[in-house]
C-alpha distance (Angstrom), angle and dihedral (degrees) to the residues before:
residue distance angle dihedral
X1 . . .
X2 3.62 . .
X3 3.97 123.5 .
X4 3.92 91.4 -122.0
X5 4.21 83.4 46.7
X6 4.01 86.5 54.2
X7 3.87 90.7 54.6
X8 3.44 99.4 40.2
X9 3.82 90.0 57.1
X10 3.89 94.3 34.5
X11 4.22 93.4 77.1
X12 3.45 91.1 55.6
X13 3.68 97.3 49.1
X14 3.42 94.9 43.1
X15 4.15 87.1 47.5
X16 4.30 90.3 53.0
X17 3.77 88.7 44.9
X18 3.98 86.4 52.6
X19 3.20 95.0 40.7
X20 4.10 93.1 54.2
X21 3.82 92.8 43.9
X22 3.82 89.5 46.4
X23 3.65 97.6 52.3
X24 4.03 101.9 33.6
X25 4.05 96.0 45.9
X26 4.16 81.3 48.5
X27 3.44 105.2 65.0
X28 4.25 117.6 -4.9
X29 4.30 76.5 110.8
X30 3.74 78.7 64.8
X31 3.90 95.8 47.9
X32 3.64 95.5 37.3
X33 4.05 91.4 50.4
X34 3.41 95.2 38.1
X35 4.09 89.7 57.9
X36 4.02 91.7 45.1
X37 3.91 90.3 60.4
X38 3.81 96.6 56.6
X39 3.98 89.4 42.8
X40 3.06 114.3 -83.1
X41 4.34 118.1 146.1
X42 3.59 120.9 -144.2
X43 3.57 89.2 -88.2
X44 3.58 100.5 50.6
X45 3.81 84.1 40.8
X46 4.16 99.8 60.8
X47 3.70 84.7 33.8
X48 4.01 83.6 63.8
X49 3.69 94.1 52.2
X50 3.72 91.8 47.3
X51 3.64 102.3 53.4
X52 4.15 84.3 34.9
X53 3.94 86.8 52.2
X54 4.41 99.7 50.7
X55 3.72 94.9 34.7
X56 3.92 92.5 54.4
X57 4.17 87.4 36.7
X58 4.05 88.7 56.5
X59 4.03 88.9 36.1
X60 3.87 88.9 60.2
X61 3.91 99.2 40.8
X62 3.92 93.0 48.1
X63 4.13 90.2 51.1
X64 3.52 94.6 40.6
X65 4.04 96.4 43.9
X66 4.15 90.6 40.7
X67 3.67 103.1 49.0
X68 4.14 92.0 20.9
X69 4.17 89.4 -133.6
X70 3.66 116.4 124.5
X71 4.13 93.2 -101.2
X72 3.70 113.1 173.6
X73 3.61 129.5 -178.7
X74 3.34 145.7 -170.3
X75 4.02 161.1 159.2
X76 3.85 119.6 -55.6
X77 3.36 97.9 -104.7
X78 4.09 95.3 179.7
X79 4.24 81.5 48.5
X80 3.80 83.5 56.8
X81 3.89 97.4 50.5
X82 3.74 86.3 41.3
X83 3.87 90.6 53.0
X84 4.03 84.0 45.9
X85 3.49 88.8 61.7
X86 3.43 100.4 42.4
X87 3.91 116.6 89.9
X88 4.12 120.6 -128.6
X89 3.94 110.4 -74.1
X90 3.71 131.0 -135.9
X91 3.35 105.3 -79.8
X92 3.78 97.2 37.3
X93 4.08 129.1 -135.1
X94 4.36 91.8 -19.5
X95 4.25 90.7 56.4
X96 4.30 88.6 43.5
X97 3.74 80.6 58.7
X98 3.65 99.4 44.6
X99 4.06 85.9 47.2
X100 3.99 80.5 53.4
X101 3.36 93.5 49.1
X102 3.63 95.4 48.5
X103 3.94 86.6 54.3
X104 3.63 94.7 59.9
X105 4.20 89.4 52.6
X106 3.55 89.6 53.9
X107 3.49 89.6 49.0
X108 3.73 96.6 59.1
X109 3.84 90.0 36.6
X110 3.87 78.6 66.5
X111 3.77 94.2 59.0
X112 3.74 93.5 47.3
X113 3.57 93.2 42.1
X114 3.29 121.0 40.9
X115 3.73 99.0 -175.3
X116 4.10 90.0 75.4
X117 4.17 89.9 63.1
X118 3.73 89.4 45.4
X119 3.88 89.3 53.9
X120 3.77 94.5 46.1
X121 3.71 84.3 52.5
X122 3.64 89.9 51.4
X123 3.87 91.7 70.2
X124 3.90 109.2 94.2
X125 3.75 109.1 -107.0
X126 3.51 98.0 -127.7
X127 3.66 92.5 61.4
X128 4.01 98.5 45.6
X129 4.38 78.7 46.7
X130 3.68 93.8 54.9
X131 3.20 96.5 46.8
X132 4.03 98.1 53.9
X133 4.27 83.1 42.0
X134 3.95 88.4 54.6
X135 3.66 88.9 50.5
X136 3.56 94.2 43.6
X137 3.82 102.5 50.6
X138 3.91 95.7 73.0
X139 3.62 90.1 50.9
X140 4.31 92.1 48.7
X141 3.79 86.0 44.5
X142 4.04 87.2 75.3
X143 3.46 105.8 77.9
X144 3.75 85.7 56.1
X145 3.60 99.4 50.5
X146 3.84 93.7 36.7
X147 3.84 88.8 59.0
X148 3.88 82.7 68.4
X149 3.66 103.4 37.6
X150 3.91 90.8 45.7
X151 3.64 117.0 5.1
X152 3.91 94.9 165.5
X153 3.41 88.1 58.1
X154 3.90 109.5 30.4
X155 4.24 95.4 40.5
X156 3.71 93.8 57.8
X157 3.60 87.4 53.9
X158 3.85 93.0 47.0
X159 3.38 97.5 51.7
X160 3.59 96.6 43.4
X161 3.97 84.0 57.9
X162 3.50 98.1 44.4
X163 4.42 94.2 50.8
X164 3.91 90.7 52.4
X165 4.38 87.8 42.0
X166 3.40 82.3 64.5
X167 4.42 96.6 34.9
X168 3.63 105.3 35.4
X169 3.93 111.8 0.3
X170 3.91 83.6 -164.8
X171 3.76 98.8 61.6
X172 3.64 95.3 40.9
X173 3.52 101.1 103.6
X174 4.10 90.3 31.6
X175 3.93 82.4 52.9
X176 4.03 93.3 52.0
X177 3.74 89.3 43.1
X178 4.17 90.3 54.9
X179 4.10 86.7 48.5
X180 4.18 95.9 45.2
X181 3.76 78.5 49.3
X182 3.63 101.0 55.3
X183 3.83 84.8 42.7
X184 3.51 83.9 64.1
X185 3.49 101.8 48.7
X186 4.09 91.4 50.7
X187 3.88 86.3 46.0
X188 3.93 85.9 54.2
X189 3.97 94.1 43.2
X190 3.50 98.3 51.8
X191 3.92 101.0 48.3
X192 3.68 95.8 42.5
X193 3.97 92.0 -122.1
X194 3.56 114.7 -178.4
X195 4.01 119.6 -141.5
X196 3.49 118.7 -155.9
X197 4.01 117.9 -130.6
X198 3.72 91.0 -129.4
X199 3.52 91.4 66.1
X200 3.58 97.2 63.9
X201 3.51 92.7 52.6
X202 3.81 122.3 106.0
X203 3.45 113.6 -126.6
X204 3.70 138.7 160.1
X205 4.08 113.9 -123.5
X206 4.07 103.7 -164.9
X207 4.24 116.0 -152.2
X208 3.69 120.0 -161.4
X209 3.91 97.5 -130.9
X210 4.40 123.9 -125.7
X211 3.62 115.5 -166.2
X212 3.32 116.8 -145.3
X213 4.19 136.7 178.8
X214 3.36 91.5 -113.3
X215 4.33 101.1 50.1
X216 3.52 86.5 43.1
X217 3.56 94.8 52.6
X218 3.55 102.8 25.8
X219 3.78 102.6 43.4
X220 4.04 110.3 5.2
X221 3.82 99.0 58.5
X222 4.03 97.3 38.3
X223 3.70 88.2 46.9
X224 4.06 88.8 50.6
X225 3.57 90.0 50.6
X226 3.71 90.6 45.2
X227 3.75 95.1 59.0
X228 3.32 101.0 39.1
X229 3.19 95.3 48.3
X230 3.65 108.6 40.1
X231 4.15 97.6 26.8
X232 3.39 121.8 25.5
X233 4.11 99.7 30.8
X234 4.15 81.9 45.8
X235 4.09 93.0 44.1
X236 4.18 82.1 57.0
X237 3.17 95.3 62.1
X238 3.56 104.0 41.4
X239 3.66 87.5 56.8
X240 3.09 89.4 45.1
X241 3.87 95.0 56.7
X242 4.20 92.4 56.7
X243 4.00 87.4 51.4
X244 3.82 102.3 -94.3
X245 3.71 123.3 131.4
X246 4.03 109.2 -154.1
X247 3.15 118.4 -149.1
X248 4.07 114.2 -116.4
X249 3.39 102.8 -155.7
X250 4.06 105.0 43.9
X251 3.51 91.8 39.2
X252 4.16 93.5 55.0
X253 3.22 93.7 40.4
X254 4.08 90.7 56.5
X255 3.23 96.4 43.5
X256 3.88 89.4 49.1
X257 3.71 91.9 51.3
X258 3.24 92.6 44.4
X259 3.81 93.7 49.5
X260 3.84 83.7 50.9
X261 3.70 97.0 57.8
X262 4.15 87.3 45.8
X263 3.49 102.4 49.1
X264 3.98 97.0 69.2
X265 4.05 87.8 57.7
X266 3.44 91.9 43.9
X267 3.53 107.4 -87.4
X268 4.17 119.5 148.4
X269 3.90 103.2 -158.7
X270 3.23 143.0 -45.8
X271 4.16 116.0 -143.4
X272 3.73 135.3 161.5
X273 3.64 120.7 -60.2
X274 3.88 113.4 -94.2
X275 3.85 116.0 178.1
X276 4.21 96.4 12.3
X277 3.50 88.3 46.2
X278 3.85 91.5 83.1
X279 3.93 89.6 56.0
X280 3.78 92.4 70.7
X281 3.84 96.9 32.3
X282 3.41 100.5 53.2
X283 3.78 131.1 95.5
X284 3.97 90.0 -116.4
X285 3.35 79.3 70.4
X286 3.26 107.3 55.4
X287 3.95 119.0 -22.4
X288 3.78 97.3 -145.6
X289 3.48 102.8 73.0
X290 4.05 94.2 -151.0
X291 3.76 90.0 65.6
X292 3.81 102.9 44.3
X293 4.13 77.4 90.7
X294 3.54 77.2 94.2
X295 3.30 111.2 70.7
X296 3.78 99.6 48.9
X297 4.31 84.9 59.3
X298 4.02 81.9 42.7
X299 4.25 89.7 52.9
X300 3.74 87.5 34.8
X301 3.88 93.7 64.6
X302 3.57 99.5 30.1
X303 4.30 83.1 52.1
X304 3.69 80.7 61.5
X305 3.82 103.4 47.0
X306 3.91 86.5 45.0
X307 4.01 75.3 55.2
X308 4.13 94.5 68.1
X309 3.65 85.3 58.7
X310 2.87 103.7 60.2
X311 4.01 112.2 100.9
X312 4.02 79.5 49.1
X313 4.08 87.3 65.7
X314 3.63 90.2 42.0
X315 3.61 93.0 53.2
X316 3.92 88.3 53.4
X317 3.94 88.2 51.0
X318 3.68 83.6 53.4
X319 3.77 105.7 43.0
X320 3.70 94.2 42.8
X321 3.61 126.4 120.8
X322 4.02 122.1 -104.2
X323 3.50 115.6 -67.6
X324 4.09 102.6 -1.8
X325 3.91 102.5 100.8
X326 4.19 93.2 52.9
X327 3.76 85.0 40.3
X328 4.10 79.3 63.7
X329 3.50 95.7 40.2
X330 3.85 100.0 52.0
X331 4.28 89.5 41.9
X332 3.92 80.6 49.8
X333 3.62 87.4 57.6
X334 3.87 104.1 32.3
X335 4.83 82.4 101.2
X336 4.04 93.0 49.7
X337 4.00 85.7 44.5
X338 3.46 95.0 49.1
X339 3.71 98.5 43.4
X340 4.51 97.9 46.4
X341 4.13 82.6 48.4
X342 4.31 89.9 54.3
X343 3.69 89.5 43.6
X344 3.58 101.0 40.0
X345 4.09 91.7 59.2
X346 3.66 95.7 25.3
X347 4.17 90.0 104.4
X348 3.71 108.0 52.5
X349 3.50 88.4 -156.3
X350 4.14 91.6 69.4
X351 3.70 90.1 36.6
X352 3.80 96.3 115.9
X353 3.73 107.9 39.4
X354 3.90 78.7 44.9
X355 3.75 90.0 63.8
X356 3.86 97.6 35.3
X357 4.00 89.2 55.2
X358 3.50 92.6 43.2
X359 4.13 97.9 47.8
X360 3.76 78.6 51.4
X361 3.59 97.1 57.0
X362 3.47 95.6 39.2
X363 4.32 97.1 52.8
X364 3.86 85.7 59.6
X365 3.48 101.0 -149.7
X366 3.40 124.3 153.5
X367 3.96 133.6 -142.6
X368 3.29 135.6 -155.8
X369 3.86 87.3 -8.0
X370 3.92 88.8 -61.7
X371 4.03 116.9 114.8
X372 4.03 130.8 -103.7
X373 3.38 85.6 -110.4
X374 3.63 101.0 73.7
X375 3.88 95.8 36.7
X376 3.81 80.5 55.6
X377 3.90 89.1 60.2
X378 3.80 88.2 46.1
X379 3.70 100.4 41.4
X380 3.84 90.0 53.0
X381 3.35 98.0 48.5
X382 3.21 93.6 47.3
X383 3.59 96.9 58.5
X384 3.66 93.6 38.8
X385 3.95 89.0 60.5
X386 3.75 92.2 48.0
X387 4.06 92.0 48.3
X388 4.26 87.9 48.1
X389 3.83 96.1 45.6
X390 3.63 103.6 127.3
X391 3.97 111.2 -126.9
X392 3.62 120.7 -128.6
């Protein structure tokens, strides 16, 4: 291989590698807390992020190698806040991952039958938005309320986010990750805690899944909805803004696969990259847009190395003093916050089922055994139908 050969394919290596780093160190608090409300242990919990980790890896390398655009994929991040907010289900950690499982079918039904995207499209944006804002807020609320439960630990953090917001908006949540680590590591020092070796291990921990009314309900359709809605319809259209044209059906039915092959180990979903996606598909990546192909196999691998360390980040979730890991999670989700809340008031017409469905989401309570999130779905469409009837 030729030196100029080497530095053409350098950028877009480098881009995927940034890309992965970028979008794991920004949210796997999200996954991991998200799995620890519906159940899961610590175990279970790293096993998650593991099987999450290699099944979006291979999901970007075979897109990206197939159809030579820079695909990327990767977990549901809003499903993960959503699951975060969502309180264990009858049936415990075994009916979360039947609910999971029952994602990833739907998922696949929506490759083969095109009819079930085109009726998650049919619900109004600003409803789906305030929904995922509702169950967001709790979660953003915890940097605030950490800086009084643990200000040594939680301000460092904070400020650490708030230098590189202004910096490098990229690395900001990368950055407060780095300081909540070294938290850690002085919180470790100075008690003399000892971590066991096994801990740091990666291992797989396999559930035989239950299905339940209220996971399926509760957890499987909001998280659907969720995906869709905030991921992979998103993901299109950033793609679609550098020039590529995804294809629907390969892509959903990798992602559902690979969703599939997750869920048993604890994974929630795996979906088309949203926000990271324009890391890879841009021209900073690479300016010829026929070789940016590149960096989604380049994020796809590094996704997967990220992957092996994965019971090391759980163990930091786990040692970590009071307060510091949600105080990364809600600054990881401070942009997706910000962004459902402008679209879900942005018509003035939807205004009010908008707020109804997200007051809903955000009161977590839970009915019948079935989470706020879905009666947030209902409640604003119910309201939105009443204040659209057409009077004679």
């Amino acid at each position: 291989m030729t030196d100029v050969a080497r530095t053409s394919l350098s950028r877009p290596i480098t881009a995927g590698v940034v890309t992965a780093l970028v979008g794991f160190t920004s949210s796997f608090a999200v996954v991991l807390t998200g799995l620890d409300k519906v159940g899961a242990t610590p175990a279970q919990a790293a096993s998650g992020l593991l099987a999450l980790s290699i099944t979006m890896g291979v999901a970007c390398v075979v897109l990206a190698w197939r159809y030579r655009m820079p695909i990327t994929a990767a977990w549901s991040t809003p499903g993960a806040a959503l699951l975060a907010a969502t309180s264990a289900v009858e049936g415990g950690w075994p009916a979360a991952v039947g609910a999971f499982l029952v994602v990833a079918a739907l998922i696949l039904l929506t490759a083969l039958v095109p009819r079930i995207g085109a009726l998650i499209a049919a619900i109004p944006p600003s409803i789906a938005q305030a929904m995922l804002a509702g169950v967001l807020l709790p979660l953003c609320l915890a940097p605030i309320t950490g800086i009084v439960a643990n200000p040594w630990g939680v301000v460092p953090v904070v400020i650490t986010w708030l230098l590189f917001a202004r910096l490098a908006p990229r690395w900001a949540v990368p950055a407060a990750f780095v300081a909540a680590t070294i938290v850690v590591v002085i919180g470790v020092a100075s008690t003399g805690t000892d971590v066991d070796p096994a801990l740091l291990m990666p291992t797989f921990v396999f559930t035989a899944p239950t299905f339940t009314v209220g996971s399926i309900v509760g957890i499987a359709l909001p998280l659907f909805i969720v995906t869709m809605a905030s991921q992979n319809v998103p993901g299109i259209a950033v793609m679609r803004s550098f020039g590529y044209e995804v294809p629907w059906r390969p892509a959903m039915l990798v992602t559902g696969i690979g969703s599939a092959l997750s869920a048993p180990a604890g994974g929630h979903a795996i979906n088309l990259a949203a926000i990271s996606a324009a890391l890879a598909a841009s021209p900073d990546a690479e300016p010829d847009p026929k070789r940016r192909w590149v960096a989604g196999v380049s994020t796809g691998v590094s996704y997967i190395v990220l992957g092996g360390f994965s019971a090391v980040f759980a163990a930091l979730v786990l040692l970590a003093p009071a307060a510091v890991i949600p105080a990364v999670a809600g600054l990881a989700l401070f942009a997706a916050f910000g962004a459902s809340v402008q679209q879900a008031i942005d018509d003035p017409g939807e205004r009010m089922p908008a707020v109804v469905t997200f007051l809903v989401a955000a009161s977590g309570v839970a009915l019948l055994g079935i989470s706020a999130a879905f009666w947030a779905l209902v409640a604003g469409l119910l309201v939105r139908g009443v204040l659209h009837l057409r009077r004679p």
